[in-house]
C-alpha positions in Angstrom: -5.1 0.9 22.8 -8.3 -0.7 21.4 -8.6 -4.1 20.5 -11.1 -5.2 17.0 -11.9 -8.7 17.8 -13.0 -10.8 14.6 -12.6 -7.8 12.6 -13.3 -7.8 9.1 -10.8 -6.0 6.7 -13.8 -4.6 5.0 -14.6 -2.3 8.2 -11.7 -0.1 7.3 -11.1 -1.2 3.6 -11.2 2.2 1.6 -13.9 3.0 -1.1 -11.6 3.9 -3.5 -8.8 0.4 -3.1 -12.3 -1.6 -3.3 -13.0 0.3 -6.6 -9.6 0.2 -7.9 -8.6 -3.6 -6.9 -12.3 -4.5 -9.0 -11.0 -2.9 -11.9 -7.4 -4.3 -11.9 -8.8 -7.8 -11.9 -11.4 -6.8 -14.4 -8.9 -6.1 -17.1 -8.5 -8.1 -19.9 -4.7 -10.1 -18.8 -5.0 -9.5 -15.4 -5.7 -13.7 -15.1 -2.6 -14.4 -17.3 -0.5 -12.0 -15.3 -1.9 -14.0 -12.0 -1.0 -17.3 -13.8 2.4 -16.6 -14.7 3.0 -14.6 -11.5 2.2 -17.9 -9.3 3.9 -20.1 -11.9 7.9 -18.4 -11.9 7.3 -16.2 -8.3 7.5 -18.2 -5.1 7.8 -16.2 -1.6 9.4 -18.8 0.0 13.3 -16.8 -1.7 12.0 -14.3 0.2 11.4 -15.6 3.6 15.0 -17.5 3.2 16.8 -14.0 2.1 15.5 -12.4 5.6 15.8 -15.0 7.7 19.6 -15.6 6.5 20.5 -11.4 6.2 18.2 -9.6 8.7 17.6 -10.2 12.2 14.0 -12.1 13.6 12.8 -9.8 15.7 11.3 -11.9 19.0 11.2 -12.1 22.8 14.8 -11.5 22.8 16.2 -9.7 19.4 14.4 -5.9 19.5 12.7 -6.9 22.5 10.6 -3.8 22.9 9.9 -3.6 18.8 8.7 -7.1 19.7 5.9 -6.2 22.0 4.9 -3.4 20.2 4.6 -5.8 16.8 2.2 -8.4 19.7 0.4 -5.9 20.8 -0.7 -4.3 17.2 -1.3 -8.0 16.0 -4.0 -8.6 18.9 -5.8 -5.3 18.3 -6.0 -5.8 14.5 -6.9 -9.7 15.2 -4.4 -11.0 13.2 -4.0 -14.7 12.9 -1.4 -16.4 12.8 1.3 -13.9 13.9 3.4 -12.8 11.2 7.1 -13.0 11.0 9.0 -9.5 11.7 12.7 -9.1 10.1 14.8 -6.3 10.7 16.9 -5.6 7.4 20.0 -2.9 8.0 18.9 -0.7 5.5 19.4 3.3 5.9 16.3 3.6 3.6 13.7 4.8 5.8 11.0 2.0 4.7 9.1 -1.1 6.2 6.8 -3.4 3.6 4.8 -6.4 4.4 5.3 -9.4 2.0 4.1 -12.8 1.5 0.8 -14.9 1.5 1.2 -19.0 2.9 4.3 -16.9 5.1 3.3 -13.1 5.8 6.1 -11.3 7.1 7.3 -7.9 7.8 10.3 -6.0 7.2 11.5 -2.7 9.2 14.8 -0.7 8.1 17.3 0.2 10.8 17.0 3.6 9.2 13.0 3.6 10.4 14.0 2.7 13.8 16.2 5.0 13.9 14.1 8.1 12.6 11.1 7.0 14.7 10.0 7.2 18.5 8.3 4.0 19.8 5.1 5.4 18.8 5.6 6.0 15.3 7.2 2.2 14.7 3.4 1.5 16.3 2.2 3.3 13.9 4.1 1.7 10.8 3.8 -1.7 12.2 -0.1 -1.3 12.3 0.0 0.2 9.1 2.0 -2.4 7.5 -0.1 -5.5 9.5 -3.6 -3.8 7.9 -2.1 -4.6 4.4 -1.8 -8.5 5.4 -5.3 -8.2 7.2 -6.6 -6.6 3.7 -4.8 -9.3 1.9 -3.1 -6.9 -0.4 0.2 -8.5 -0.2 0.0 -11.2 -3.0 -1.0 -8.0 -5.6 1.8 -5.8 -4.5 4.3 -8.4 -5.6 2.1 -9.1 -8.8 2.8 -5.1 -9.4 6.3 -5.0 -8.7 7.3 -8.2 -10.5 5.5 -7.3 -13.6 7.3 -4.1 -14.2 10.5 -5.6 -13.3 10.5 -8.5 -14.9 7.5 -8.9 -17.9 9.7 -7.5 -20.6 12.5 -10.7 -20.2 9.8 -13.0 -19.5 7.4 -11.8 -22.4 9.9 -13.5 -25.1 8.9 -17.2 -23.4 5.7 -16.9 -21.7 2.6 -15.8 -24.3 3.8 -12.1 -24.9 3.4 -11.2 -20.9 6.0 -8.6 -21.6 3.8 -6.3 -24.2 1.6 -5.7 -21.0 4.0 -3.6 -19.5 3.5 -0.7 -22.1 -0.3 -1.3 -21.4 -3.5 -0.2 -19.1 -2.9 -3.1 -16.9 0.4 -1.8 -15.3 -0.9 1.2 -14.7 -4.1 -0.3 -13.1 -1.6 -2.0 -10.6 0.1 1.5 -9.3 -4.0 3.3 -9.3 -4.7 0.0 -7.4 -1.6 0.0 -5.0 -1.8 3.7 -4.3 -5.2 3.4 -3.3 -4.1 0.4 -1.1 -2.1 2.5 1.1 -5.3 4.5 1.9 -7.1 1.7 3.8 -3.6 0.6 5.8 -3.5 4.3 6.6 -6.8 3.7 8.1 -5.5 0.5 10.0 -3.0 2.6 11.9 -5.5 5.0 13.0 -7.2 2.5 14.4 -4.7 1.1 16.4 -3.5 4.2 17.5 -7.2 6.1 18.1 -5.5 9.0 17.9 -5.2 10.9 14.6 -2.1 13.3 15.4 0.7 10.6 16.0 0.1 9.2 12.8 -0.1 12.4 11.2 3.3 12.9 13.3 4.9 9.8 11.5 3.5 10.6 8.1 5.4 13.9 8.1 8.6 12.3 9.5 8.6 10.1 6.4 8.3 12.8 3.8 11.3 14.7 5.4 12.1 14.0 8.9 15.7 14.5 10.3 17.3 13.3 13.3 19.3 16.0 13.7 16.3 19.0 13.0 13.3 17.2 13.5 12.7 19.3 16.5 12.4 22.2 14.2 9.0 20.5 11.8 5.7 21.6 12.7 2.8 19.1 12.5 0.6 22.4 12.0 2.7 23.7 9.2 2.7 20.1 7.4 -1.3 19.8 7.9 -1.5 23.4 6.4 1.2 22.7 3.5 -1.7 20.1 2.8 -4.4 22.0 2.4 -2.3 24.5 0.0 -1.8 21.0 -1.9 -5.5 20.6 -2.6 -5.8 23.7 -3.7 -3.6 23.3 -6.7 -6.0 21.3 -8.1 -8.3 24.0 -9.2 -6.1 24.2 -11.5 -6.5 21.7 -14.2 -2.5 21.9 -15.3 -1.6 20.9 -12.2 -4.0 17.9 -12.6 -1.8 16.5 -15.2 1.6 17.2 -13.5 0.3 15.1 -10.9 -0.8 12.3 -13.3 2.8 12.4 -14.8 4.5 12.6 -11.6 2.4 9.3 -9.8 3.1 7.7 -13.8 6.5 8.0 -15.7 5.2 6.0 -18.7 8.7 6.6 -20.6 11.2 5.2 -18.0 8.5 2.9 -16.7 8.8 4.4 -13.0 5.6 4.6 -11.1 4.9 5.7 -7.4 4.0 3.2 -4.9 2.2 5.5 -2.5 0.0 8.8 -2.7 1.9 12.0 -1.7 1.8 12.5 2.2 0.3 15.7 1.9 -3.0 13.7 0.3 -3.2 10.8 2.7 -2.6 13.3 5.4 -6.0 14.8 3.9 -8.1 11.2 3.5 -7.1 10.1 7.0 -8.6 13.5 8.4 -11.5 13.0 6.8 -12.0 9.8 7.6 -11.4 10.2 11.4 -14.0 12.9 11.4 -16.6 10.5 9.8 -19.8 8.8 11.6 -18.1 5.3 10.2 -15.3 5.9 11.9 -17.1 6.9 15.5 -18.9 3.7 14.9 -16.0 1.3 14.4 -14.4 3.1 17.4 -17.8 2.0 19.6 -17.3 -1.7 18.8 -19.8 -1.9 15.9 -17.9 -3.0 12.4 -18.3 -5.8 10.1 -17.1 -9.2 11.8 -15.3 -12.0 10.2 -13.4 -14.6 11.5 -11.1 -15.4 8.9 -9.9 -12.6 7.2 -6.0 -13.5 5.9 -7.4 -15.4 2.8 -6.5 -14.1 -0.5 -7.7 -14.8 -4.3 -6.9 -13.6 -7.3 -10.3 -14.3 -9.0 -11.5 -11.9 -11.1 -14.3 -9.7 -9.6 -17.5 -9.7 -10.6 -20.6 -7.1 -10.7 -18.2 -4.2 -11.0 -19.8 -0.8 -9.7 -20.0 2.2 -11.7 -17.1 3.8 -9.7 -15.0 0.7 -11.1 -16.5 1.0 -14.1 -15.6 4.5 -14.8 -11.7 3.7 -13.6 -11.3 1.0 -16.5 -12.7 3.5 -19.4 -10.2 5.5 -18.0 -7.6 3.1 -18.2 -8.6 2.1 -21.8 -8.4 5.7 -23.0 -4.8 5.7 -21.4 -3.8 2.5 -23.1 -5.4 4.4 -26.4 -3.6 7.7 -25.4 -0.2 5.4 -25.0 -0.6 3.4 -28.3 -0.9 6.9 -30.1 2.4 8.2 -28.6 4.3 5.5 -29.5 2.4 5.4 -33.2 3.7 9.2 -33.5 7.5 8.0 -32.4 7.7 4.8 -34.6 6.6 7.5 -38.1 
């Protein structure tokens, strides 16, 4: 496997999680959200919950998980090493958390579904989101929908942003997020066909059938995908589907079949060949995180928030029209 020593996160950071992480911070509460998100959220609970109910996976607990975990944390040039839980979970899932103590987390039910390659594959995946230091903003996301409406009563109003742009600026921005740890894994693995191989074992693989999926099939149920959005109604189904405004549910990731189709293009790309050769952006500390508001937003970003503002406007007429 190839090694990236002193490897900037911006070598592999997507386009479009730089355009939609510049936005999100851009937004008018963004800095109140990061204040009260640091003041009444600590990831220390969170360490303490894993260490005392999952397993610490080392030299000897998931010994051969273990080495795997080393070896993906040398190539990406990850320091220091990370803490890796496994949490008996059937959920096929793994998530990185935490800032001051990164860690990650693999299900049983993963391991289970998944060959030693594939857990490569998540485990770089996962480790490109600490590199890119999106950690600290996926909890900012997920706590604000859970918890902004109890906490709005005693905290300046935090809650009314959960009706607004700015929660949905968190989803565009952690959707988008997923794109560049997609591009981590490839990496790691320099090969594009096992992680397309894991991608389509975590939209629907089986244990007992997985013999039966086709990678082939899967890439070409992709392409079909795109090609639904020549149609404009389809457009908005998607919208609706990634946003449930109403019950406040929002997906965390893009649909396989679409990061099936970035990574592809990606690994076909002149950037791509030239990260492979050994010449990317270096930096030697990468694992820092802010949560300063960006400045000299491009025209990509800038294009995203109107976007978001009209959806704010569109959201604040719908609920005019209920309230009459």
């Amino acid at each position: 496997m190839p090694t990236y020593p002193d490897i900037s996160c911006e070598t592999f950071r997507h386009p479009l999680d730089r355009q939609a992480e510049q936005a999100l911070r851009s937004l008018p509460g963004f800095d109140l959200v990061a204040t009260q998100f640091i003041k009444f959220f600590y990831e220390r609970p969170q360490m303490v919950y894993h260490m005392g109910n999952s397993i610490q996976v080392g030299a000897r607990q998931y010994s051969s998980v273990y080495q795997i975990f080393r070896e993906c944390v040398r190539d990406l040039d990850i320091s220091p090493e990370p803490v890796l839980f496994v949490s008996q979970t059937p959920v096929v899932n793994a998530y990185a958390l935490g800032q001051e103590e990164p860690n990650i987390v693999l299900n049983t039910g993963l391991l289970d579904l998944l060959n030693p390659t594939e857990i490569r594959t998540v485990i770089a995946h996962e480790l490109g989101h600490l590199k890119c230091g999106h950690t600290i903003l996926i909890q900012m996301a997920t706590w604000v929908i859970s918890t902004a409406n109890y906490i709005g009563a005693r905290t300046l109003g935090l809650g009314n942003l959960v009706s607004s742009g700015l929660v949905f600026a968190f989803y565009e921005w952690k959707r988008k997020a997923e794109l560049s740890a997609d591009r981590a894994a490839l990496m790691v693995m320099d090969d594009l066909k096992p992680v397309l191989q894991t991608m389509m074992k975590l939209a629907g693989g089986s244990i007992q059938y997985g013999h039966e999926c086709s990678l082939d099939e899967f890439i070409r149920q992709a392409e079909r995908f795109q090609e639904l959005d020549q149609d404009s109604l389809n457009q908005v189904y998607k919208f609706l589907l990634y946003n449930n405004f109403p019950q406040n549910l929002f997906l965390t990731h893009p649909f396989a079949v679409e990061r099936i189709t970035y990574l592809q293009q990606w690994a076909n790309s002149a950037e791509y060949r030239q990260i492979r050769q050994g010449n990317y952006s270096r930096s030697p500390a990468q694992n820092a995180v802010n949560v300063q508001t960006e400045s000299s937003p491009s025209a990509a970003t800038e294009d995203l928030r109107r976007q978001i503002e009209e959806l704010q406007r569109e959201i604040d007429r719908i609920k005019k029209r209920g309230e009459e």
